[in-house]
C-alpha positions as CSV (number, residue, x, y, z in Angstrom):
1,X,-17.5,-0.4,24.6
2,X,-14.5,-1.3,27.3
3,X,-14.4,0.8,30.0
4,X,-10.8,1.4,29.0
5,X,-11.6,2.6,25.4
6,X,-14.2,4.6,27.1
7,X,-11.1,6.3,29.2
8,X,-9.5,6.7,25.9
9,X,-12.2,8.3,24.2
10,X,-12.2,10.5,27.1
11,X,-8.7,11.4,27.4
12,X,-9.0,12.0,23.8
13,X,-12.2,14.5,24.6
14,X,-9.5,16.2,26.6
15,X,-7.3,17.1,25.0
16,X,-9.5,17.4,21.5
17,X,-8.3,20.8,20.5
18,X,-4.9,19.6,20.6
19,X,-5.3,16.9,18.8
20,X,-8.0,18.4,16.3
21,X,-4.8,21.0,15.8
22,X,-2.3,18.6,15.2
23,X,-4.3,17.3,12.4
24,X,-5.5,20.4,11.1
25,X,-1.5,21.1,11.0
26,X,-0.4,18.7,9.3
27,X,-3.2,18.8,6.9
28,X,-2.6,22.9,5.9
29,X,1.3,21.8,5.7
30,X,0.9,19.4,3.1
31,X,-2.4,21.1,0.9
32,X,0.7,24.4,1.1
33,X,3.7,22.0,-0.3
34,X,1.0,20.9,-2.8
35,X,0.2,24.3,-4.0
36,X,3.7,25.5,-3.7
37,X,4.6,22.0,-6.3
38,X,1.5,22.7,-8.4
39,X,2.7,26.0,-9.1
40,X,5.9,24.2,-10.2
41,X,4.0,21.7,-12.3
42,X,4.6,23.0,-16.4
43,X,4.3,20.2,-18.4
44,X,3.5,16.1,-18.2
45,X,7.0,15.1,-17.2
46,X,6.4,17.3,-14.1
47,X,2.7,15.9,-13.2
48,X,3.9,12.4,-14.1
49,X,7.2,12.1,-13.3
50,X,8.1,15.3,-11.4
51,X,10.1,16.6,-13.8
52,X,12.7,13.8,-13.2
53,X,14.9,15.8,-10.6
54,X,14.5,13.7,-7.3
55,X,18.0,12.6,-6.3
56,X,18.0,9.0,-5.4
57,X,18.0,9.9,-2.0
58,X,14.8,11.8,-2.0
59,X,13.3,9.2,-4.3
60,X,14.3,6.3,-1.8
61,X,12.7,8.4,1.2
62,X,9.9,8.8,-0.8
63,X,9.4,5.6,-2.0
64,X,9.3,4.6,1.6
65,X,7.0,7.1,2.7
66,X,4.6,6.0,0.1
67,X,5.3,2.0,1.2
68,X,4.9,2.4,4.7
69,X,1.5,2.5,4.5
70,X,-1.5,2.2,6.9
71,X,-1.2,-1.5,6.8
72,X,2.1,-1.3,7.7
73,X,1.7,1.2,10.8
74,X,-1.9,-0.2,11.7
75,X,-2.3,-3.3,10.8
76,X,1.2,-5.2,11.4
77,X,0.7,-3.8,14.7
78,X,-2.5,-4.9,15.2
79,X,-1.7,-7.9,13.8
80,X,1.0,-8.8,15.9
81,X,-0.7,-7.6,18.7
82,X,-3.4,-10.1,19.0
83,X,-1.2,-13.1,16.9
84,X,1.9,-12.7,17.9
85,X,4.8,-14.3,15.7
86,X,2.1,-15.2,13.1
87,X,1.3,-11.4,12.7
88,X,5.3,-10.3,12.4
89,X,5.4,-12.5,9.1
90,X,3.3,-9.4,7.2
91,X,7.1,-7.4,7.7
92,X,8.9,-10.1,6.5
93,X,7.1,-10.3,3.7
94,X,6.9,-7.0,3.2
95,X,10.7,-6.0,3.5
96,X,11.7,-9.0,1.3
97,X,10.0,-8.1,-1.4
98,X,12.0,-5.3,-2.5
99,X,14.7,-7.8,-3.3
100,X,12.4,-8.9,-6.2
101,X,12.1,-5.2,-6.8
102,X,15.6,-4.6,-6.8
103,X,17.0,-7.7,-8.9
104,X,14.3,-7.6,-11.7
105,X,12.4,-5.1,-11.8
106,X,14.1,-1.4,-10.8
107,X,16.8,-0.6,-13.0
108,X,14.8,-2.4,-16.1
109,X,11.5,-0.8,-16.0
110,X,13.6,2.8,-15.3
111,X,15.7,2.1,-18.4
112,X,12.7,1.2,-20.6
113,X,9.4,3.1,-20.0
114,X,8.6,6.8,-19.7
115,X,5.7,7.2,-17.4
116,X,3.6,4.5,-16.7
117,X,3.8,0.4,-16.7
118,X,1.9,0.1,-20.1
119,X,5.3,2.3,-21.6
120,X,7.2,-0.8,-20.9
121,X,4.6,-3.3,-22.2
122,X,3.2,-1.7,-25.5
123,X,7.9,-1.1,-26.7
124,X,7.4,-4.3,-28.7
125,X,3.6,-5.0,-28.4
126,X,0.5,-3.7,-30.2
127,X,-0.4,-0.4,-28.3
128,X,-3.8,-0.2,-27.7
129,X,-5.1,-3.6,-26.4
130,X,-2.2,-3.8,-24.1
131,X,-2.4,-0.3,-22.3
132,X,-6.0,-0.6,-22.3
133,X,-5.0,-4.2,-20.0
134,X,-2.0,-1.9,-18.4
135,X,-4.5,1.0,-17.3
136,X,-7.2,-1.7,-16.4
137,X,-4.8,-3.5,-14.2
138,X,-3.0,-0.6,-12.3
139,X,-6.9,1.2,-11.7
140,X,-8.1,-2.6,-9.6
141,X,-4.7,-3.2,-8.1
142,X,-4.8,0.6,-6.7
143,X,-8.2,0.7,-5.9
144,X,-7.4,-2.7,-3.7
145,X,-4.9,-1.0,-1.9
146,X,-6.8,2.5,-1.3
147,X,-9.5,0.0,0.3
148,X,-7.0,-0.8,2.8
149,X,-5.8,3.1,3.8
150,X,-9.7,3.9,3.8
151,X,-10.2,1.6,6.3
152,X,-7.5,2.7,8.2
153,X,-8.3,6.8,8.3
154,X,-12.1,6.1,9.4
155,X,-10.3,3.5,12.1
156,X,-8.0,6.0,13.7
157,X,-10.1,9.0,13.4
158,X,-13.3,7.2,15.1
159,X,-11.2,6.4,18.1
160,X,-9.2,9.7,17.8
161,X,-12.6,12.4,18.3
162,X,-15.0,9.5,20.0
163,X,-16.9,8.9,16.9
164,X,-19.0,5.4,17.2
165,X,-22.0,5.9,14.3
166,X,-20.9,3.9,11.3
167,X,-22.3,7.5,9.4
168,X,-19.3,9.4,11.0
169,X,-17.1,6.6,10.3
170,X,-18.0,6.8,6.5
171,X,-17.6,11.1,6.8
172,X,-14.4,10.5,7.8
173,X,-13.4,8.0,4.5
174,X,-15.0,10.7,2.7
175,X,-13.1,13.3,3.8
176,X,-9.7,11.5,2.9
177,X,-10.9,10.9,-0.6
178,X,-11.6,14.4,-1.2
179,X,-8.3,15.9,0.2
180,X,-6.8,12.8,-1.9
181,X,-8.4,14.5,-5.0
182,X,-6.8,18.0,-3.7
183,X,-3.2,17.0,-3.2
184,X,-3.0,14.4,-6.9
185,X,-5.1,17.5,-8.3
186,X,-2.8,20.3,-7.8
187,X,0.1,19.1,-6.9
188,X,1.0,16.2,-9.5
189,X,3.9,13.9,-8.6
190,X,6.1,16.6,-7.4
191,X,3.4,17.4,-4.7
192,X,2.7,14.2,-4.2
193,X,6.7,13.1,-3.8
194,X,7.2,16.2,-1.0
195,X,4.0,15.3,1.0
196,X,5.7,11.1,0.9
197,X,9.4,12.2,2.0
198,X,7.7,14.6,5.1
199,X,5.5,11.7,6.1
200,X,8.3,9.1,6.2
201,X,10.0,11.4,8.1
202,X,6.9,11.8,10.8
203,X,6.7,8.4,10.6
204,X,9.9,6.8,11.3
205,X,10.4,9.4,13.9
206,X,6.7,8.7,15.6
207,X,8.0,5.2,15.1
208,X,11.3,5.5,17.3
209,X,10.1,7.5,20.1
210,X,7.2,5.2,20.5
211,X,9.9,1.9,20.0
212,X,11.9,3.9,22.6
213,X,9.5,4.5,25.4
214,X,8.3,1.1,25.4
215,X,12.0,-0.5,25.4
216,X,12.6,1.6,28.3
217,X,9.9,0.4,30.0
218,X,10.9,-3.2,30.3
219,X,14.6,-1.7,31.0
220,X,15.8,-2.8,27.0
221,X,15.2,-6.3,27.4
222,X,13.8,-7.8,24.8
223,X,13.1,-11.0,26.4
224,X,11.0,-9.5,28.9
225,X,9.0,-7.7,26.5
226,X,8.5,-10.6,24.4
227,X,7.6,-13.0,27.7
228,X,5.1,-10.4,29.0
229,X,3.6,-9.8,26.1
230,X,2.9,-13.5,25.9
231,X,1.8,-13.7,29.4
232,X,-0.4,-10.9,28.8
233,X,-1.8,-12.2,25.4
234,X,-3.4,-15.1,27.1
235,X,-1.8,-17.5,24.4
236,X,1.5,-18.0,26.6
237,X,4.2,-19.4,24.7
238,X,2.2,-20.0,21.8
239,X,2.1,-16.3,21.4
240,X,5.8,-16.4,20.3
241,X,5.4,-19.5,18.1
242,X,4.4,-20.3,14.2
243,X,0.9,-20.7,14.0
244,X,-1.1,-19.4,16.2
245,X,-3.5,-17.7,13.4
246,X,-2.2,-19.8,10.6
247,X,-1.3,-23.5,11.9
248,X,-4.7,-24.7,13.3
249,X,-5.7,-26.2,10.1
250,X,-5.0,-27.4,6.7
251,X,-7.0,-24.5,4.9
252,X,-4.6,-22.0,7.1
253,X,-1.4,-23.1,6.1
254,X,-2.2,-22.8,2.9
255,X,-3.7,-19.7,3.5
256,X,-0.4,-18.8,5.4
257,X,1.7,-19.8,1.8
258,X,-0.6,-17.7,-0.4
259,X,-0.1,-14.5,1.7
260,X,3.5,-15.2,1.6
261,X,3.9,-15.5,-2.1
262,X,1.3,-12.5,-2.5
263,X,4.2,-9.9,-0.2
264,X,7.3,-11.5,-2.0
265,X,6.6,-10.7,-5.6
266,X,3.4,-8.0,-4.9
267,X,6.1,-5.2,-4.3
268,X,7.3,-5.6,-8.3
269,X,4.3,-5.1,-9.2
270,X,2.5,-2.6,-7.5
271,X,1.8,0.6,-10.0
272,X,2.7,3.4,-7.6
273,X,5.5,1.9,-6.7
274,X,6.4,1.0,-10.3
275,X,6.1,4.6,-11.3
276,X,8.3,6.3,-8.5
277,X,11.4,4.5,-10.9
278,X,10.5,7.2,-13.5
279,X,10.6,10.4,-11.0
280,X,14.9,10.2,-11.0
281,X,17.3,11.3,-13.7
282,X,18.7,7.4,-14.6
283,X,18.5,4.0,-13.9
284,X,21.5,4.3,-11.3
285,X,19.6,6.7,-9.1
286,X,16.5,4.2,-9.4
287,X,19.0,1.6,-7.9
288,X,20.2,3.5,-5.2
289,X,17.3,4.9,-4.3
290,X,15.6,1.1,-3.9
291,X,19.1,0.8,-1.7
292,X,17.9,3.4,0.5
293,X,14.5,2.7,0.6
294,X,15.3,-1.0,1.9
295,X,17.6,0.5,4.7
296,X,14.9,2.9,5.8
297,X,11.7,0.3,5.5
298,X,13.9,-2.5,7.1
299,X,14.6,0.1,10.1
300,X,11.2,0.7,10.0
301,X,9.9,-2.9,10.0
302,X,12.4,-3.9,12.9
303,X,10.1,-1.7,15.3
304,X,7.1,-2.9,14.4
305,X,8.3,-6.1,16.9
306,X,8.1,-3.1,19.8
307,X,5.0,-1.8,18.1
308,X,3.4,-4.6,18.4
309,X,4.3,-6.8,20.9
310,X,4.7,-3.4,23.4
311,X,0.8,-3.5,22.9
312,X,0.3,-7.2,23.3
313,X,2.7,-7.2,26.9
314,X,0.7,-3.6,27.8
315,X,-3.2,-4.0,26.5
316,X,-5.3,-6.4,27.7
317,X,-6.9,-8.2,24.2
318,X,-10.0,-7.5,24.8
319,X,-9.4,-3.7,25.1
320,X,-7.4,-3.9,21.6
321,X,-10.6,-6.0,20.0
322,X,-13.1,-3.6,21.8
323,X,-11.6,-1.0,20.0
324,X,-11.0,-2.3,16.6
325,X,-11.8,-6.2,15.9
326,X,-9.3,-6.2,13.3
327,X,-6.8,-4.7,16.2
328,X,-6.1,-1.5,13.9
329,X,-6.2,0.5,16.8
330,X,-3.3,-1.0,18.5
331,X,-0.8,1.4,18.0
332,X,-2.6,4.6,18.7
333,X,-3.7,2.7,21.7
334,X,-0.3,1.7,22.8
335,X,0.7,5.2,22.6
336,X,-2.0,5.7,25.3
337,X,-0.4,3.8,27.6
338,X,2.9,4.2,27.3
339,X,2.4,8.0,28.3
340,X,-0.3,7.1,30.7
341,X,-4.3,6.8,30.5
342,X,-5.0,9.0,32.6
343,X,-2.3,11.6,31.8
344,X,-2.2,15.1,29.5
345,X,1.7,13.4,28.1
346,X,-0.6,10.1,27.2
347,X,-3.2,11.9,25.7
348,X,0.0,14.2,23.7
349,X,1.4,11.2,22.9
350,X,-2.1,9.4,21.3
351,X,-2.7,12.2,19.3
352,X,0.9,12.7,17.5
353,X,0.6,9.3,16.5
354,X,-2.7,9.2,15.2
355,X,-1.4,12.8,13.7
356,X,1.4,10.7,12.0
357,X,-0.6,7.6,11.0
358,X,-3.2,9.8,9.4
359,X,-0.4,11.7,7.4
360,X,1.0,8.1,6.5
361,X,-2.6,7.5,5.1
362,X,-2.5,11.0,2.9
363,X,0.1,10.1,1.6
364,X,-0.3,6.8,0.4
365,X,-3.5,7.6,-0.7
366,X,-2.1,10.8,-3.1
367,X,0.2,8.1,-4.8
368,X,-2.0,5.2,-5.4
369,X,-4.3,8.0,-7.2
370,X,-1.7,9.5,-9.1
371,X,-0.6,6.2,-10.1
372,X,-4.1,5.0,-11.3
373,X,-5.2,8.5,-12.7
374,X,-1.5,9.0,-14.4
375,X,-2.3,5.5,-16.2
376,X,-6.1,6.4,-17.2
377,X,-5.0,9.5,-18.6
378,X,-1.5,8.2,-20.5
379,X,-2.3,4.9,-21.5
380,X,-5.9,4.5,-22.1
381,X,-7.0,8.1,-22.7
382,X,-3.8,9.5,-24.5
383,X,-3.1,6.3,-26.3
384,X,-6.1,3.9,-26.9
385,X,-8.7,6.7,-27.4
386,X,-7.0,9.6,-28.5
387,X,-4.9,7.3,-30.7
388,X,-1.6,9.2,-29.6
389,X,-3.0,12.7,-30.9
390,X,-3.6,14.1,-27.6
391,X,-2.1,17.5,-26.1
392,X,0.0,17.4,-23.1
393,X,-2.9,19.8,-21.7
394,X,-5.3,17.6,-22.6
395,X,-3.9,14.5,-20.9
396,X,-3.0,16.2,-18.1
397,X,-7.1,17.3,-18.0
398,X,-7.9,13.5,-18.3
399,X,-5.5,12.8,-15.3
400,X,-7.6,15.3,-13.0
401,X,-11.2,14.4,-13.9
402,X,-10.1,10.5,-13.7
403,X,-8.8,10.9,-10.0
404,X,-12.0,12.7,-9.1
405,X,-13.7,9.7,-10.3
406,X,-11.3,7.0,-8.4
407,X,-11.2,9.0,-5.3
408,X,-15.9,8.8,-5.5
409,X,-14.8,4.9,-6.0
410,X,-12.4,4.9,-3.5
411,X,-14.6,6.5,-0.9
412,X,-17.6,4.2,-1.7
413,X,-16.0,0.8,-1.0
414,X,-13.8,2.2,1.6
415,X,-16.9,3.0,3.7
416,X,-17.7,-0.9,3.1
417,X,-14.5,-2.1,4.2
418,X,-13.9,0.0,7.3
419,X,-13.9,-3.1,9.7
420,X,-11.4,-5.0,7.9
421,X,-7.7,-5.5,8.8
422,X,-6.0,-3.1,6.9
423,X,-2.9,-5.3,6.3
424,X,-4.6,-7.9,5.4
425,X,-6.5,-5.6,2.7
426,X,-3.1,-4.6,1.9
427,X,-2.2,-8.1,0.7
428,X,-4.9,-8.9,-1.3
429,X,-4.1,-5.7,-3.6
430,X,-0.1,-7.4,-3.1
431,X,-1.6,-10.8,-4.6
432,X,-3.4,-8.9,-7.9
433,X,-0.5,-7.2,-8.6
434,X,1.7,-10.0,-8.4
435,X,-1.0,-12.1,-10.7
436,X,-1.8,-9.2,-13.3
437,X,1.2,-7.2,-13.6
438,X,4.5,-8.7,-12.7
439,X,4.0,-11.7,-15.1
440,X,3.6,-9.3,-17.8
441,X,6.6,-7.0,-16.8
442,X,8.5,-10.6,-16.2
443,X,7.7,-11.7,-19.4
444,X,8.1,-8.9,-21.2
445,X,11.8,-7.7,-20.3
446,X,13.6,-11.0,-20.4
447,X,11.2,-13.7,-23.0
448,X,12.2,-12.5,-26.5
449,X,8.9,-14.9,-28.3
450,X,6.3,-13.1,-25.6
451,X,3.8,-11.4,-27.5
452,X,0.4,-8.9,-27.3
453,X,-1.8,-12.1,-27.3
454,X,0.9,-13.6,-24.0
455,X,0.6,-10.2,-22.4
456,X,-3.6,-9.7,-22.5
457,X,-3.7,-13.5,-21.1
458,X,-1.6,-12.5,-18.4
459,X,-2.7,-9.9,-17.5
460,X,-6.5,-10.2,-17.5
461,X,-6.2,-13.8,-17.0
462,X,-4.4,-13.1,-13.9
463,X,-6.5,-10.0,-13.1
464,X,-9.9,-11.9,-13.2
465,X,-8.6,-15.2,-11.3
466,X,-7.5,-12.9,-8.3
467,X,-10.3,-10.5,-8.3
468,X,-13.1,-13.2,-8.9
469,X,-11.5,-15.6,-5.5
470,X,-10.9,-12.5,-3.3
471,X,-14.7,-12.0,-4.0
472,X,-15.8,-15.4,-3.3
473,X,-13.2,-15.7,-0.2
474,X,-14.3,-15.1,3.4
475,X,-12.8,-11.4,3.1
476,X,-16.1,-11.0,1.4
477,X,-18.8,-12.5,3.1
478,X,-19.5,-15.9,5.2
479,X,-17.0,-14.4,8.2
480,X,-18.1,-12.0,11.2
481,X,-15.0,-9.6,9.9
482,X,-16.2,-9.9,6.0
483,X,-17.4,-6.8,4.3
484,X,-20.8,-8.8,4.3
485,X,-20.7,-10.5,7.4
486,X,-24.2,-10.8,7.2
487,X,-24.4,-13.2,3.7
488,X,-22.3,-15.8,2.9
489,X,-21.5,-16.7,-1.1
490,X,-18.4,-17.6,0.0
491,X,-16.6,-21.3,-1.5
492,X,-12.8,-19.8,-2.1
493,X,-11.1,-21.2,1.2
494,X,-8.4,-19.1,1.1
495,X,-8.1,-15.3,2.3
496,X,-5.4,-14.4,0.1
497,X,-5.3,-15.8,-3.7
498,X,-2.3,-16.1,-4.5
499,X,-1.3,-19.5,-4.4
500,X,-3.6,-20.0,-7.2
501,X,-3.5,-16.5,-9.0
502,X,-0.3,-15.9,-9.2
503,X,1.0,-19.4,-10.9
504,X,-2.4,-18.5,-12.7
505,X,-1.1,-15.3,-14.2
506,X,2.3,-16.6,-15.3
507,X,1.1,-20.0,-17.1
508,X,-1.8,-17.7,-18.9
509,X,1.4,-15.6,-20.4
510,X,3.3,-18.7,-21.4
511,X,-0.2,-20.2,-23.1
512,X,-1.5,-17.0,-24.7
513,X,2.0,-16.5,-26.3
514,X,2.4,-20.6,-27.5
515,X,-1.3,-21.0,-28.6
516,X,-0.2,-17.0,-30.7
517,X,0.2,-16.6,-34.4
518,X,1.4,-13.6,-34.6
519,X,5.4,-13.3,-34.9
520,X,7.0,-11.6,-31.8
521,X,8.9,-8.3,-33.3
522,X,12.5,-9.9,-32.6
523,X,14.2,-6.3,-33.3
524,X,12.1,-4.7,-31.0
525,X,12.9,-7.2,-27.9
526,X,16.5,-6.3,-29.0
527,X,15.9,-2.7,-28.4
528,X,14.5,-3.3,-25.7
529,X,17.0,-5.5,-23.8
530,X,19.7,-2.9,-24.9
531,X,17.7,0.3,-23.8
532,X,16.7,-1.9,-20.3
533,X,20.3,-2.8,-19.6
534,X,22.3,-0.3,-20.8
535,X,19.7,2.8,-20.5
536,X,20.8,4.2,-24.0
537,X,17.5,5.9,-25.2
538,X,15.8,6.3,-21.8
539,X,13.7,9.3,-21.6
């Protein structure tokens, strides 16, 4: 260990009960807006969709709260932090992507479905072979991003209360997954929605007064923050150029291509963002609130330049790899700093962001659950097993006992893949849900001949492609920051799949609906197009 993490760790000794407080705060906050929403929670619209009655306003707030995840507070800094201009390309990506969201996906998938993403799929297919591929796909493409904010809680915590012993580290996963199960539990999507819209709040506030301070430390001049932090970076100017992590070779640019493809057209596809359409009254409010959650994330994605580049220009690299190889750490670490090392106001200052980081982490966490348990309990439980005859109690049962069982999954490879780069975790669940699900929602909204045989291609075709190369890529195994640094079964080049996943999941829909017999339900695609443009019929 550095000896400047070692000063951190004993600033953060400190000052613990401040900062154990601070958490323990924020944690009996949001389990009491949980209760106070589970006591609100009557029936399925309420668990599923809270009831409907979040203005779009509320709903765009949320929304962001439950986008602005731990990759994007952790690891774009981090990333930027030890890669510069290379790293800043995850908040491009990331912020563009809701124009695919906007344009083709929003207002359509409000219009058309009632909870879940298999709603919208099984309108004018067969229902239970393609909710049983809907709830398959949203369970891997949430457990790939809950991956990423387990990573992230056992990151910050670690550094937070000094903890080094990879048995801590894996308590402290453990712990999230269990007060994940609490909040999806109890408090449903209304819970779940309140808990997002406070932690956006935290967060883009954290967010400005740490943009601030550092800004006002190189007197609001960007270029000298930018030229120190190259200096400092030991890159120089290369630091502020294309490249540096994905120009050195062949196999990187590519790689650099597939992430980008993964962010654009991941965001239309990821389930708990999909389902957050169905929590306003109409399709308008789930426009405006994508309008608002674009003006808040792209506010929010704008500081991550000071985020990260304040820690490259004020932390020596080493210190930032010391602490987190993955360079996770980098914002908690910069708030150090930036209030002092050896100071009570630095010490303050680390310990309200790791407060606000770890609430970001609850949060996102509480969603991806409710979006995977939500679809277990709706589409495969409800509709494939029950066969449609299941009680609203009943579902709502299946719900609970299914999240208890993705949180134990959750925790389990969580522990594995606490050393990884949570944003690049992130993109890998961006790049299966670009492969399995958008395809099918594509496909499905705008291709009147697309049929169940089309849509099961799709989606599992696109579904094994990505999950099967992410497992024989060097995110795996065969690199010293795999989950299985130790083996190597890697022979996928690529970190990210989606360069081949993606085009993958889209020409499997086109084949399995070509190669079909079956007669696509014409009539049905015409009630659909009506009800998804015009919203006549929408629950």
């Amino acid at each position: 260990m550095s000896p400047m993490i070692t000063l951190a760790a004993n600033e953060a000794s400190e000052h613990r009960p401040l900062i154990i407080s601070l958490f323990a705060a924020f944690v009996v906050a949001t389990l009491f807006i949980t209760i106070w929403a589970g006591k609100q929670t009557k029936d399925a619209s309420d668990f599923y969709a809270g009831g409907r009655s979040f203005s779009a306003f509320q709903n765009g707030l949320a929304v962001s709260g439950d986008y602005m995840s731990a990759a994007s507070f952790l690891g774009i800094a981090g990333a930027i932090a030890l890669f510069g201009y290379d790293g800043f390309l995850y908040s491009i990506g990331f912020l563009v992507a809701w124009l695919v969201a906007l344009l083709l996906v929003a207002e359509p998938l409000r219009n058309s479905g009632r909870y879940t993403m298999g709603d919208v799929l099984a309108y004018r297919m067969r229902q239970r072979p393609v909710r049983t591929a809907a709830g398959t796909s949203t369970i891997v493409v949430s457990i790939f991003y809950l991956l990423a904010q387990m990573a992230g809680a056992g990151v910050l915590v670690s550094l937070l209360l000094g903890i080094t012993s990879d048995a801590g580290k894996i308590a402290i996963v453990a712990l999230v997954g269990v007060l994940m199960i609490v909040y999806v539990s109890i408090g449903g999507m209304k819970g779940t929605t309140w808990v997002q819209m406070v932690k956006a709040v935290l967060l883009i506030g954290g967010t400005l007064l740490i943009t601030f301070l550092v800004l006002l430390k190189f007197n609001f001049n960007i270029s000298d923050l930018l030229g120190t932090a190259a200096e400092n970076s030991g890159k120089g100017a290369a630091f502020l150029e294309p490249g540096l992590q994905y120009g050195a070779t062949a196999t990187t640019k590519l790689d650099f291509i597939s992430l980008g493809i993964a962010l654009v057209l991941g965001t239309a596809g990821l389930p708990h963002i999909l389902i957050r359409f169905y929590t306003v009254p109409n399709a308008k409010a789930a426009r405006k609130s994508v309008n608002w959650a674009i003006g808040i994330i792209g506010g929010f994605y704008l500081m991550t330049i000071a985020l990260g580049f304040g820690a490259a220009a004020l932390i020596s690299q080493d210190e930032i790899i010391a602490s987190n190889p993955s360079g996770n750490t980098a914002a908690p670490l910069l708030a150090l700093h930036i209030g002092g090392v050896d100071s009570a106001w630095g010490a303050i200052l680390l310990a309200v962001i790791s407060a606000v980081a770890f609430a970001t982490i609850l949060a996102v966490v509480a969603g991806l659950t409710l979006a995977s348990s939500s679809s277990f309990a709706h589409d495969i439980y409800a509709n494939v097993i029950r066969r449609g005859k299941a009680t609203e109690k009943e579902e709502m049962r299946a719900a609970r006992l299914a999240t208890i069982g993705i949180g134990a999954v959750s925790i389990l490879l969580g522990a594995m893949a606490r050393d990884l780069n949570v944003a690049g975790l992130v993109a890998l669940a961006f790049a299966v849900a670009a492969s399995a699900n958008l395809p099918t929602i594509l496909y499905s909204l705008f291709w009147k001949r697309f049929t169940t045989q089309g849509a099961l291609w799709s989606i599992y075709g696109g579904l094994i492609v990505a999950v099967g190369l992410v497992l024989f890529s060097p995110v795996v195994s065969g690199d010293p920051k795999a989950m299985f640094p130790s083996v190597d079964f890697a022979w996928f080049p690529l970190k990210n799949p989606g360069l081949i996943s993606i085009p993958f999941g889209f020409l499997m829909g086109w084949l399995g609906t070509v190669l079909s017999k079956e007669e696509p339900d014409t009539g049905k695609y015409a009630e659909l197009e009506v009800r998804s443009l015009t919203g006549t019929g929408a629950h």
